[in-house]
N, C-alpha and C positions, 0 to 999 in steps of 0.2 A: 237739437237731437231728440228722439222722443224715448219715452220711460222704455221704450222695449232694446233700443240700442245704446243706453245705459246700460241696464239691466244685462244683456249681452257683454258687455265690456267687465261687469261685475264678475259674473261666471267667468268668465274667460279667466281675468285674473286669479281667482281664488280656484280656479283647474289644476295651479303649479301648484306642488307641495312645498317649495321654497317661499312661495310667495305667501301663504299661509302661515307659513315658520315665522316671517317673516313681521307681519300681521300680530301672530302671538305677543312675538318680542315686544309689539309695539303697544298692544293692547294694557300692557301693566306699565308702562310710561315711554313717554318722548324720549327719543332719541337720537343723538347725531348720527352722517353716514358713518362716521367711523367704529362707532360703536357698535353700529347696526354687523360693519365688515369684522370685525371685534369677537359675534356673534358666531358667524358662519367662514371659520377658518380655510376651508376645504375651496369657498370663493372666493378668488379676489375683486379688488375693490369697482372695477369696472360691469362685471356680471352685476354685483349689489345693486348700482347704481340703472342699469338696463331694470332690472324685475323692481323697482321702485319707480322706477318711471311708467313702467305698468299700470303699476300701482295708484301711480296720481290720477293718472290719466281714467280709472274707473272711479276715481275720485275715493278711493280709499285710505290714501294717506296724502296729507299737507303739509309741504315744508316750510318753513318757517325759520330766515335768514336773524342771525343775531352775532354780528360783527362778523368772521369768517365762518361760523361755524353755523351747517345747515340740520335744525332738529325736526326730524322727523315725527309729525302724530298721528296719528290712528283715526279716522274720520268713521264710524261706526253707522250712518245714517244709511249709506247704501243697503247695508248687512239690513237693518232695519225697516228697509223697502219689500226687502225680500220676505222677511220676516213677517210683515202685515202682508201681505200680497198671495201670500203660498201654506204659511204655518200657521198663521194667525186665525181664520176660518176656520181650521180642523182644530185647534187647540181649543176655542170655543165652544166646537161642538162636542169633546171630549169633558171639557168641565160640563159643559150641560149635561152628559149622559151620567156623569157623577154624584151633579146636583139631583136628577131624577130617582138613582140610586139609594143614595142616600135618603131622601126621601121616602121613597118604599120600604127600606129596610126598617128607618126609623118608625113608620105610621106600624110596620107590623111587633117592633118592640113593643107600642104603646096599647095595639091589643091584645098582648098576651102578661101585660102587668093589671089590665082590669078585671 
């Protein structure tokens, strides 16, 4: 599969705001489905289990069998694809306009204390 139809699969998923919620929840620690259905009362257990298989499947969260009970974690790399690929570029170029800032302002503190 290539980085763009990943990447497609990423957005897609993270398009739902349940699936986002869902992400949250998971981002502050592992958790089983049950817990996860636990979460969002309003769905039941079959919906959760659908928008989680979403979820794997853009590789954003990993289940992880431990006797009957399946723990769900948070796989954050993709988020971090996106991150260097789209944010990362401009957030740099932002510290550099900072750094240059800062630099001017400072060179002209330093001539107006001589």
């Amino acid at each position: 599969m290539s980085i763009d139809a990943e990447m497609d699969l990423v957005f897609r998923a993270l398009g739902n705001a349940t699936r986002r919620a869902i992400c949250d929840e998971l981002k502050l620690r592992p958790l089983t489905t049950s817990q996860l259905c636990a979460c969002f009362p309003a769905l039941d257990r079959c919906t959760v289990m659908q928008h989680l298989k979403v979820l794997e499947k853009a590789g954003l969260v990993v289940p992880v069998r431990k006797g009957r009970e399946r723990f769900n974690h948070l796989d954050a790399m993709p988020i971090q694809q996106i991150h260097r690929r789209w944010i990362g570029p401009h957030a740099a170029g932002a510290a550099a306009g900072l750094l240059a800032l800062k630099g001017a302002l400072e060179g002209e503190g330093v001539g107006e204390e001589a």
